[in-house]
N, C-alpha and C positions, 0 to 999 in steps of 0.2 A: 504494500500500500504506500502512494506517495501521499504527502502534508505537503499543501500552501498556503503561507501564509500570508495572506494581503494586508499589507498597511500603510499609509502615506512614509515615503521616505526615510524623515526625520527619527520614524519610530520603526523602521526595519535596520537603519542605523544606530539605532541605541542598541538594539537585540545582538545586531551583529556585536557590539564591543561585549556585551551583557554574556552571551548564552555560546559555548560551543557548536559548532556544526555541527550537525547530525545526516548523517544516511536518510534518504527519502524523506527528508525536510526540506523544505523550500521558499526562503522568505524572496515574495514579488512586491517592489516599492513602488506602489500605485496607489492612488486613489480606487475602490470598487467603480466610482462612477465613471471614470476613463476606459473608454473600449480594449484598449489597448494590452491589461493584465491577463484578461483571457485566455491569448496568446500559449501564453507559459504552462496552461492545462492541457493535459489533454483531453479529447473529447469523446475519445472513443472507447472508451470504458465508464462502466457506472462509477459515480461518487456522490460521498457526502458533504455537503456543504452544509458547514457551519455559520451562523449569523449573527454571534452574542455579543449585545448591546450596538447591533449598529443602526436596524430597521430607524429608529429614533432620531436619529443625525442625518438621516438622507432627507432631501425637499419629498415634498407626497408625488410629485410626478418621477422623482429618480425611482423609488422603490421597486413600484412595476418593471420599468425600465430594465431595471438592472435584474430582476427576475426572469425577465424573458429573454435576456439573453444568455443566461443561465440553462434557461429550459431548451432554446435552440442552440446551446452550446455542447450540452452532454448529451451522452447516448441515452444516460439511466441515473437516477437516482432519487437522493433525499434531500430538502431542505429543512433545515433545524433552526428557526430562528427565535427570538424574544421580541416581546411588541408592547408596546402602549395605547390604553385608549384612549380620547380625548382628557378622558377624567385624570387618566393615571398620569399623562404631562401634564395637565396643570400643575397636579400635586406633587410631581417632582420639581416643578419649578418653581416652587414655593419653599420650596429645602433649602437652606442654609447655605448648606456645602455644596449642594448642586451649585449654586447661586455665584457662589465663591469662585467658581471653575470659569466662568462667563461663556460658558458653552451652550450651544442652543441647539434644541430639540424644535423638530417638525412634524413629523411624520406620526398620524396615530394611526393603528387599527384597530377597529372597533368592532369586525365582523372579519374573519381570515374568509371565509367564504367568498367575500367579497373579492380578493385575489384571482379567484378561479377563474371568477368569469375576467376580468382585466389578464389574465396572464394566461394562454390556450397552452394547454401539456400541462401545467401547474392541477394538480389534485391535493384538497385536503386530507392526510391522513387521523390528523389527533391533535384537539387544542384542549390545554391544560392552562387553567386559569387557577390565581394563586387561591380563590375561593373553593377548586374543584375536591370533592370528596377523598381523592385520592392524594391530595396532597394538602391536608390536613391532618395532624397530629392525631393517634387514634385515643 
């Protein structure tokens, strides 16, 4: 199995001083929203794409965007991502330490269903919301 890891520059540069090389790791210094990272995939094997904390930071038109060409980039696979609903950004931008960071958030989803039809090849498998039965304390 290969690992890519996508980051803007500045922070595949700190990694590289930070963390070892590793076999079938792969840090790509892109922006997700640049066409251009892709590239460094391949496509003709299934994989899994991971998405943790960034749905939030893209504008609402990049997210699709950048899903679809995910979905006509690979043969097969999964996406894994986290998300906000309108609610959940307000209330994170009412946080302190959010606050502190002067990072801005855009992007809510409210409905992942909603994806499906915006993104053709995109199928919801399982949305886990932090209220859901199964991940509540028993």
């Amino acid at each position: 199995m290969e690992w890519f890891d996508v980051a803007y520059p500045e922070v595949i540069e700190l990694r590289r001083k930070l963390y070892p090389s590793r076999d079938h790791y792969h840090l790509v210094a892109s922006s997700v929203t640049e066409r251009g990272w892709l590239d460094a995939v391949p496509g003709d094997r299934p994989a899994m794409v991971v998405a943790e904390g960034l749905t939030p930071y893209l504008a609402a038109d990049e997210g699709p965007k950048l899903f679809s060409r995910l979905v006509s980039h690979l043969a097969s696979g999964e996406l894994v991502c986290d998300a906000y609903s309108d609610l959940g950004l307000k209330l994170v931008r009412l946080s302190p330490p959010f606050r502190a960071t002067g990072a801005e958030l855009h992007w809510a989803i409210n409905d992942p269903r909603v994806l499906e039809q915006a993104v053709p090849g995109l199928r919801l498998v399982e949305e886990t919301r932090p209220t859901s039965p199964n991940t509540l304390p028993a």
